[in-house]
N, C-alpha and C positions, 0 to 999 in steps of 0.2 A: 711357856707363853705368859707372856705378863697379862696382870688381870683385868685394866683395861682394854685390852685388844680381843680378849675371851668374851669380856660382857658385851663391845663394840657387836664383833661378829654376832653373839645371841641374838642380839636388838638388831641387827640386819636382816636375822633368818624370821623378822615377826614375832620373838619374845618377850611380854611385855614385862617394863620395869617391876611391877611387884612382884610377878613370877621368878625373876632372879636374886629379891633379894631375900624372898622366902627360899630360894636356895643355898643360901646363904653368903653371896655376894654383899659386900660392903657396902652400902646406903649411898653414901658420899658416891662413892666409883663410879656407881650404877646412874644417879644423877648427872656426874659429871659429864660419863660419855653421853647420858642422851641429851643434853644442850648441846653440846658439840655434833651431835647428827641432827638436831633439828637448827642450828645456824647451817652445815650445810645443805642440809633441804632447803632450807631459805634463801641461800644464794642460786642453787640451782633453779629456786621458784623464779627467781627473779630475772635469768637468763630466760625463761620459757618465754614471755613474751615475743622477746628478739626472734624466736625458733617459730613461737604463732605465726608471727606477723610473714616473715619467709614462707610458712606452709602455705598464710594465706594468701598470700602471693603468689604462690607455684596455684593454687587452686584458680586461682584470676584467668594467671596466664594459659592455664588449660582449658578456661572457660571460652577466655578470648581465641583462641586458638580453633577451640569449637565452633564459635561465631564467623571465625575468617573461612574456615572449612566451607562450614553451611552457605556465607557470600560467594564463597569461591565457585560451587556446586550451583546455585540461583544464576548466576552470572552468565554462565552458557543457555539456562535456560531463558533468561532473559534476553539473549541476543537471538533465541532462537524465535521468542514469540515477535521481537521489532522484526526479525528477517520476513516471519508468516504476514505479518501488519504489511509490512513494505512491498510483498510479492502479492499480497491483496490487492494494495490499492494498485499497482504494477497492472493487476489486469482489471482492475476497474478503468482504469484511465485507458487502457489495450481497448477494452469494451467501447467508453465513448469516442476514440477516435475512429472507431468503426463504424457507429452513429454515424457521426458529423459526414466522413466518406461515402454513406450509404445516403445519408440526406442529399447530399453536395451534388452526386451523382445523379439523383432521382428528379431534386431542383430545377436540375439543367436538361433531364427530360421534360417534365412538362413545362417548361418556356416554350418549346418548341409546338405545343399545340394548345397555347394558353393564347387567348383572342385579347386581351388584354396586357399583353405583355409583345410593347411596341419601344423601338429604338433602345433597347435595355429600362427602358422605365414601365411600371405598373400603372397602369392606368385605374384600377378598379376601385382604389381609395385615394383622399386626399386629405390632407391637412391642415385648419385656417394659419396654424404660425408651425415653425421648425419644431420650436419646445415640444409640444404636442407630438412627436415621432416616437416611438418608444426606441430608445439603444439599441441596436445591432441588428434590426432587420435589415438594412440598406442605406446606403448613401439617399441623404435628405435634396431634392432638386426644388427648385422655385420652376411653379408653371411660365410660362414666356405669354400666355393668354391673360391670363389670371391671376394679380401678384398674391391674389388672398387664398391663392391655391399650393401647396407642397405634396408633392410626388417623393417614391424613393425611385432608386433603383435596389431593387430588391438582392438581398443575397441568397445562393444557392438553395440555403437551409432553408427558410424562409418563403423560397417557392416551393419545397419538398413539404412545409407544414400548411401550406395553403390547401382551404377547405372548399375549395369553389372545384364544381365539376365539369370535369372537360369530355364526358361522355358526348355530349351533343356537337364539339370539333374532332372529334376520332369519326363521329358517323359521318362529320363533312366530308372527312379525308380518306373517307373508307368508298365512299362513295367516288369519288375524285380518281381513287386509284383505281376501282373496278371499272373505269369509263376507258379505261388505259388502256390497249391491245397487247402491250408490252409491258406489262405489270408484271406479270407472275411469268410470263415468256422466259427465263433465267432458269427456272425451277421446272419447267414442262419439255422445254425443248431438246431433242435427240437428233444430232444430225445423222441423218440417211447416207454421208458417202464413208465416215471412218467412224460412226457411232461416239462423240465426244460428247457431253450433255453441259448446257448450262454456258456454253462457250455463245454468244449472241452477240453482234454491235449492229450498232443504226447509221446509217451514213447519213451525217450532215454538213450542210454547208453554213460559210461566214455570210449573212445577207448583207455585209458588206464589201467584200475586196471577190467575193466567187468562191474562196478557197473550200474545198471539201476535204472531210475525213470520217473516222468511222468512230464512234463512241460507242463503249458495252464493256462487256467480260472479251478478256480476249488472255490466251496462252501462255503458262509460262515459256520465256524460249530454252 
């Protein structure tokens, strides 16, 4: 083996220069080959950046990669919290159209024994001009008496939030229907020849033309 390639290998295995030439290696030699291993360290230093910059790239990309993961993982869950938001208000809006139905309903009950509530118009307030109505209770009317007067006609809702008490027209009408003979007659009556209950009509006539007939409950046929 020639004697640079001996001292080369030494200086591979971590030998340092004065150690070889206390062994007796020739000065020169031992020099020589260690500039030649340190230009090629120096070229190899000089590749390592190109070898960084790739590592740290692949570290990027495994970063980024991470990040798309962790988006990817949020993303269901994020469609799952709009689903819960959407099926919220889903039954919030369920909720007030049940309101508004149960108002509407209720409205159009007491019309029916509100004393102030004539020809579809509210009599019980008025308005000196339109402006003055507030939005959505009711179509706004001008009085035919009184131009300096404004009426609605009320909506549904609107007679369901009405605070006025109609206990004293149910007593009219309570009254009105106990004077009846035939009020509750529907609910009491049992006929004597085939036991049918509830079956009742009244015979009357037209007090115009004579014609008679029977009005009540009468049988399926």
């Amino acid at each position: 083996m020639k004697v640079s390639k001996h001292v080369e290998r030494l200086l591979r295995q971590g030998k340092k220069s004065k150690e070889l030439i206390e062994l007796g290696f020739p000065k020169s030699v031992v020099t020589r080959v260690r500039r030649k291993l340190r230009r090629e360290k120096a070229t190899l230093r000089a590749k390592v950046p190109e070898g960084t910059a790739r590592g740290v790239s692949r570290v990027r990309t495994t970063a980024e990669m991470t990040d798309q993961t962790a988006a990817m993982w949020q993303k269901p869950q994020s469609i799952a919290n709009d689903l819960q938001e959407v099926d919220s208000l889903v039954k919030s809006l369920s909720e007030v159209q049940l309101l508004i139905t149960a108002a509407r309903e209720f409205g159009y009950y007491r019309r029916q024994f509100c004393s102030y509530h004539k020809d579809g118009i509210c009599t019980f307030q008025t308005w000196p001009n339109q402006g003055e109505i507030p939005q959505g209770i009711g179509e706004p009317v001008l009085s035919e008496s009184e131009p300096s007067e404004w009426y609605i006609k009320p909506s549904p809702p609107y007679c369901a939030m009405c605070t006025l008490p109609l206990e004293s027209r149910l007593d009219d009408l309570e009254v009105e229907v106990s004077g009846n003979p035939l009020s509750r007659a529907k609910y009491q009556f049992t006929c004597k020849g085939c036991g049918s209950k509830g079956y009742i009509a009244a015979k009357i006539k037209c007090t115009k033309c004579g014609c008679e007939t029977y009005w009540g409950w009468l049988p399926n046929k």
